[in-house]
C-alpha positions in Angstrom: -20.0 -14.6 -6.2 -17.8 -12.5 -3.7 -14.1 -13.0 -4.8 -10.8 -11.3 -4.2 -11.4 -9.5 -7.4 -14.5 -8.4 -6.1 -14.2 -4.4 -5.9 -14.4 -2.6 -2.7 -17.2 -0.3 -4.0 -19.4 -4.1 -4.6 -18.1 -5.3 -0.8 -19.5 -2.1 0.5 -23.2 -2.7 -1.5 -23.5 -6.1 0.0 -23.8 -4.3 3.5 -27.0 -2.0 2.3 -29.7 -3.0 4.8 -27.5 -5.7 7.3 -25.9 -5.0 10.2 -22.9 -3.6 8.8 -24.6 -0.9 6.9 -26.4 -0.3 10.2 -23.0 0.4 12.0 -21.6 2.3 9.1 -19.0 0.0 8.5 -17.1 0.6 5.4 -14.3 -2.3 3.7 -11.3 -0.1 2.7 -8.7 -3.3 1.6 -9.7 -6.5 0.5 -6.2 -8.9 0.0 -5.8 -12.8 0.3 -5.2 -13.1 4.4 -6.0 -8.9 4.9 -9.2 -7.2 5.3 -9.5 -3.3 6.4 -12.1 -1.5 7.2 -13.2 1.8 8.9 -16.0 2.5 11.2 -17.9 5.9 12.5 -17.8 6.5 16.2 -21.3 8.0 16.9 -24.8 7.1 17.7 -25.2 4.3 16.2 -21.8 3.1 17.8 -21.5 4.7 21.4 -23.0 3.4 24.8 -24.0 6.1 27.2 -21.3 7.9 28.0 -20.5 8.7 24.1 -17.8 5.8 24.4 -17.1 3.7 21.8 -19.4 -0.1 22.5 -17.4 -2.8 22.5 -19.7 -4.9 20.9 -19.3 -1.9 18.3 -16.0 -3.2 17.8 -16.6 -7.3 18.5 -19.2 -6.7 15.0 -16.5 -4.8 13.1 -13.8 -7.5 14.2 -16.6 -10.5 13.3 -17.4 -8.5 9.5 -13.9 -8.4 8.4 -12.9 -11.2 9.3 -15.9 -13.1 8.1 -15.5 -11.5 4.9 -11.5 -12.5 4.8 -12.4 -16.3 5.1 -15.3 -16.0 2.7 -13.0 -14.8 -0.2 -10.5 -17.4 0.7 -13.3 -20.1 0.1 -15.2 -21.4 -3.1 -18.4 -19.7 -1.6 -20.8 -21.0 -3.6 -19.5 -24.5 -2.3 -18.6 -23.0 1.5 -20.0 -21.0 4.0 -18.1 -19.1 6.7 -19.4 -19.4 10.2 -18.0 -17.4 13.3 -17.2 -20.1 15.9 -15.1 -18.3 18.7 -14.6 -14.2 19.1 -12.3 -13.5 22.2 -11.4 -9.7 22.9 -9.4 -7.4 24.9 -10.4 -3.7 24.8 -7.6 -2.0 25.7 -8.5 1.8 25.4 -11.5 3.9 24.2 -12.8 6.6 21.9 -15.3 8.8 21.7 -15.2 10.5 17.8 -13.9 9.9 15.0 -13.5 6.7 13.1 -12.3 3.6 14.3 -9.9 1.4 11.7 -9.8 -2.7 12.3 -6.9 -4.8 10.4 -7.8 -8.5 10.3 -4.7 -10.8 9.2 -5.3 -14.7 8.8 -2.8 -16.3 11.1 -4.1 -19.7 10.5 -6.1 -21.1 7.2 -6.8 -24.7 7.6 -9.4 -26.6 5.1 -12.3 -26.5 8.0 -10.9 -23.6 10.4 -9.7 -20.2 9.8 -7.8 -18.0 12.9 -7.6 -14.4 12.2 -6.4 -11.7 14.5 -8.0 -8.6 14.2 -6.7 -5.0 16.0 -8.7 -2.0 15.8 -7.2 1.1 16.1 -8.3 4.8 16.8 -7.5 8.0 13.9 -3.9 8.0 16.3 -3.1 4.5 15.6 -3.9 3.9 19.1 -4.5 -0.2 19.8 -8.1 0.3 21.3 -9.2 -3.3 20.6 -7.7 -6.4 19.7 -9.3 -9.6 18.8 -9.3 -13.3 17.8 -11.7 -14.9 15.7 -12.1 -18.1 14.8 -14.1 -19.0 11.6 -15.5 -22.6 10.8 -15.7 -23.4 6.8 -18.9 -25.3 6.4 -20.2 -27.1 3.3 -23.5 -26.0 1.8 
């Protein structure tokens, strides 16, 4: 079961062989209503042009969010499904890392609303995004 007391180090194992793991996407904070996390700005994240994708940055948005409802639910009783993602890239990058801060601005019982910024190494706004989750019953 993936809690709040879940370590990072186990978070980051779950993404072995997903998308996540894919995009090098790496959980650096895990809190009730917070989830951080860092992602590489290469090939695997770039359209031509060696720009960061923004659908690089609408999948890190989608992951830590995703994750922030889950451990806010009794998942083995809940699922967390994205309903609504609705960005606005507001600069680019073309090296480094990229670092997204999702922070829960509503937690109903069936809804979740979290807005997630992503930043550049310079603390740079490049992204920022809402997400809405649905919690579902098994």
């Amino acid at each position: 079961m993936i809690s709040l007391r879940s370590s990072i180090e186990d978070l980051n194992k779950i993404n072995s062989g997903t998308l996540m793991g894919s995009l090098g996407i790496e959980y650096t904070e895990v809190g009730e209503g917070i989830v951080c996390a860092k992602m590489p700005v290469d090939e695997r994240t770039t359209r031509p042009g060696n720009i960061l994708h923004g659908g690089a940055n609408l999948a890190l948005a989608e992951t830590i969010g995703g994750l922030g409802s889950y451990v806010l639910v009794d998942n083995e009783k809940f699922d967390v499904r994205g309903s609504q993602l609705s960005a606005n890239h507001t600069g680019s990058v073309n090296c480094g890392w990229v670092f997204g801060r999702a922070e829960i601005i509503h937690r109903g019982e069936k809804t979740h609303l979290w807005n997630i910024d992503i930043r550049d190494e310079n603390k740079r706004l490049i992204s920022t995004i809402r997400l809405t989750n649905f919690i579902v019953q098994k």
